[in-house]
C-alpha positions in Angstrom: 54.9 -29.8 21.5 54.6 -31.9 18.2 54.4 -30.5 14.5 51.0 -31.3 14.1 49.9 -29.2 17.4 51.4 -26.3 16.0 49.8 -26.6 12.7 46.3 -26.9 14.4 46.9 -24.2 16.4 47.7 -22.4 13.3 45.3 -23.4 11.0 42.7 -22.5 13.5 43.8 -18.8 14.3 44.2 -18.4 10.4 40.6 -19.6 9.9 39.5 -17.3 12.4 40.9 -14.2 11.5 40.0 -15.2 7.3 36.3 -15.6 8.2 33.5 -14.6 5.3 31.6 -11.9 6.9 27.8 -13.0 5.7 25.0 -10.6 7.4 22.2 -7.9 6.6 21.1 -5.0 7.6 17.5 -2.8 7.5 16.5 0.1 7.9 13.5 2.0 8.0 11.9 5.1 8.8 8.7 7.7 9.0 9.3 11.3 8.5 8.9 14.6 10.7 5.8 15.1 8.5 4.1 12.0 10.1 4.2 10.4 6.9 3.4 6.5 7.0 6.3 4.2 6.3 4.7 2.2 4.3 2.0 3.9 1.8 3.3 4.7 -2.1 2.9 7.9 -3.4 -0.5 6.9 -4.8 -2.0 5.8 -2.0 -4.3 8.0 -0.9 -4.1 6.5 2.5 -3.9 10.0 4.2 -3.4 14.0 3.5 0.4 14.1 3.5 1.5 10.8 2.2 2.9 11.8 -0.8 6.7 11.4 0.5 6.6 7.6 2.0 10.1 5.9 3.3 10.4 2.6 1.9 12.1 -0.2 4.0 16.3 -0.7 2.9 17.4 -3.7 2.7 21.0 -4.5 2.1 23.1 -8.0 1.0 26.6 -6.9 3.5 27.9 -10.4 3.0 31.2 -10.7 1.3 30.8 -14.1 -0.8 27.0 -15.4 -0.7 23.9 -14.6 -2.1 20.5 -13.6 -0.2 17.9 -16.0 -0.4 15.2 -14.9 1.3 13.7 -12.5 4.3 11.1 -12.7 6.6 10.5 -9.6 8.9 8.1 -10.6 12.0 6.0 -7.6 13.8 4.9 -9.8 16.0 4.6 -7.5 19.9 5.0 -4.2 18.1 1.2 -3.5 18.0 1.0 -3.4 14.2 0.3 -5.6 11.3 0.8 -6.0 7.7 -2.5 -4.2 5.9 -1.9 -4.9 1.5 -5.3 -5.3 1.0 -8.4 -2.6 0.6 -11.2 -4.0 2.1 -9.6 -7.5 3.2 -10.1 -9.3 6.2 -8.1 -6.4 8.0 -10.4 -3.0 7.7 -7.7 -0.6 8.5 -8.1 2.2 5.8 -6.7 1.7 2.1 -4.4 -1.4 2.1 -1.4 -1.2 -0.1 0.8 -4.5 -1.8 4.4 -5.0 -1.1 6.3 -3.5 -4.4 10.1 -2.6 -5.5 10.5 1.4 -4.9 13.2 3.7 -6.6 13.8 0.7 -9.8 16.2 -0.8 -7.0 15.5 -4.6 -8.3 16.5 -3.4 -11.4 18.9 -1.5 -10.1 20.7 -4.2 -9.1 19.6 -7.2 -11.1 17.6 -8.3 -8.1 14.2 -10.6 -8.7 11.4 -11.1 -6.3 10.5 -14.4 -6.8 7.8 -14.9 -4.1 6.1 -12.4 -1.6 4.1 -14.3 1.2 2.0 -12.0 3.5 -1.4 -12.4 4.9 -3.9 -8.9 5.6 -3.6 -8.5 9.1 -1.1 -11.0 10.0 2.1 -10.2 11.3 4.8 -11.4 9.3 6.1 -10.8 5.8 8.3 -13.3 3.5 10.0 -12.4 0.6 12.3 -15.0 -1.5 14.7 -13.7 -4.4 17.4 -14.6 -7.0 20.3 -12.1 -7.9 20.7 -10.8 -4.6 23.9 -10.8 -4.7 26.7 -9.5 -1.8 26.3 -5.5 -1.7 23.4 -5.1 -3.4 20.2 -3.2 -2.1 16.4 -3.7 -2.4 14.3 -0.7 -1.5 10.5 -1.7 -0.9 7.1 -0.6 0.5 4.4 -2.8 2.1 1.3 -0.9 4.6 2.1 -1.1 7.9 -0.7 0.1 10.1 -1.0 -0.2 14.4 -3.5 -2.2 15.9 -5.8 -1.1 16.5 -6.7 1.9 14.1 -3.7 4.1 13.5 -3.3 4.3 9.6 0.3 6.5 10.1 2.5 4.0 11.3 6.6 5.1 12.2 10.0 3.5 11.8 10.2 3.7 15.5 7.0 1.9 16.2 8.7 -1.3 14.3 11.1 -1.3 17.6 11.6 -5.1 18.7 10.3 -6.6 15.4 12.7 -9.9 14.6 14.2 -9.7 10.9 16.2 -12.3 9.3 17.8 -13.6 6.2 19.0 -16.7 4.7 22.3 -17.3 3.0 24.0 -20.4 1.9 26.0 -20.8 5.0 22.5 -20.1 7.3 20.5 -17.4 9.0 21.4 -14.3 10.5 18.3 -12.5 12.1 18.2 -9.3 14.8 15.7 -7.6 16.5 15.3 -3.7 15.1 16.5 -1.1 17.1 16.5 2.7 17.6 18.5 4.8 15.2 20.4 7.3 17.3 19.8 10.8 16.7 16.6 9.6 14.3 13.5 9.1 16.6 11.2 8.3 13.6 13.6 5.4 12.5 14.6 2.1 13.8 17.3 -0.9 12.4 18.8 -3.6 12.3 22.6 -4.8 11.2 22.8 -8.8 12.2 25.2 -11.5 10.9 25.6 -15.1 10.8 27.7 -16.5 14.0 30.9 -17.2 13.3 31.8 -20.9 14.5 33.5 -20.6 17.6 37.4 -20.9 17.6 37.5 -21.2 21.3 35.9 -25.2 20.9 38.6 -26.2 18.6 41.2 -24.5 20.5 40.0 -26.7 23.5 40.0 -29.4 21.1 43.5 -29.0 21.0 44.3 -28.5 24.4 42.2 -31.8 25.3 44.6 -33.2 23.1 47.6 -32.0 24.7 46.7 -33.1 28.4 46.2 -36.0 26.6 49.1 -36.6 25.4 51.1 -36.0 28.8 49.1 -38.3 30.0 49.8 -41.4 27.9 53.9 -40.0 28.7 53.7 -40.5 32.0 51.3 -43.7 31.8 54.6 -44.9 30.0 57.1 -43.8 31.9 
């Protein structure tokens, strides 16, 4: 086999065991109180709001920046609610906002929030958000129809996804084992597949024989 076979060969197994690992993850939950996931402590959404999980969302790539998110409910029953009184009369509506200082925290900034009352999806764009760093926020979440008290578990099957320089990883959240009010999601960016340029190479190969023999 030539030099140059063996360096691609190389180069490509190198690349593939080198790759940037660019993803997210979120998490979110209700707790054993029935406490909504989404209503802030000054709500007044329901008796026994006072303690409301906000949704986690975490940067777990290596080298890029997140750019944005967009989490779709869409076929999980429930919609966004951040206006009282809007076009979605489902109790006390509530605005997305920060919880726990964590833009701060982390020299994160919100730069747009995108969300209609009673539609199902939610985008948020942001500078600073940088690999590692975590944004803790709050936006009501009630079911359709009627249920102001809305669980992590009930978000089961809706899409998230973030963009990065290098593209989109999205996921569908899931159940948290051993936490039935809870549900997640942990999705990356595919990586490009070595097994194409590894056939690339092979192609190359047969090729090769090929023109031998045509010569010989």
């Amino acid at each position: 086999m030539r030099s140059w076979l063996i360096a691609f060969f190389a180069a490509v197994f190198t690349s593939s065991s080198q790759a940037a690992v660019i993803g997210f993850s979120l998490f979110v939950e209700g707790n054993t109180a029935g406490n909504p996931v989404s209503s802030p402590p000054d709500s007044g959404n329901q008796a026994g709001n006072q303690n409301p999980a906000p949704f986690v969302l975490t940067n777990l790539s290596a080298t890029e920046s997140l750019t944005s998110f967009t989490l779709d409910l869409t076929g999980t029953g429930t919609l966004f609610d951040p206006i009282t009184g809007g076009p979605f009369p489902n109790g006390n509506g509530v605005p997305f906002f920060v919880a726990n200082n964590s833009a701060a925290l982390d020299g994160i900034t919100v730069d747009t929030v995108s969300v209609v009352d009673g539609g199902p999806t939610l985008t948020l764009t942001f500078s600073g958000f940088d690999p590692g760093d975590t944004l803790a926020f709050l936006i009501d979440i009630d079911s359709f129809p009627g249920n102001i008290a809305v669980q992590g578990d009930e978000l089961i099957g809706a899409l998230a996804s973030s963009s990065f320089a290098s593209g989109v990883a999205s996921g569908l959240l899931e159940a948290v084992p051993g936490n039935n009010d809870a549900s997640q999601v942990v999705a990356f960016i595919p990586e490009p597949s070595s097994a194409v340029l590894i056939g690339l190479g092979c192609a190359a190969v047969v090729g090769q024989r090929r023109r031998r023999r045509a010569r010989g």
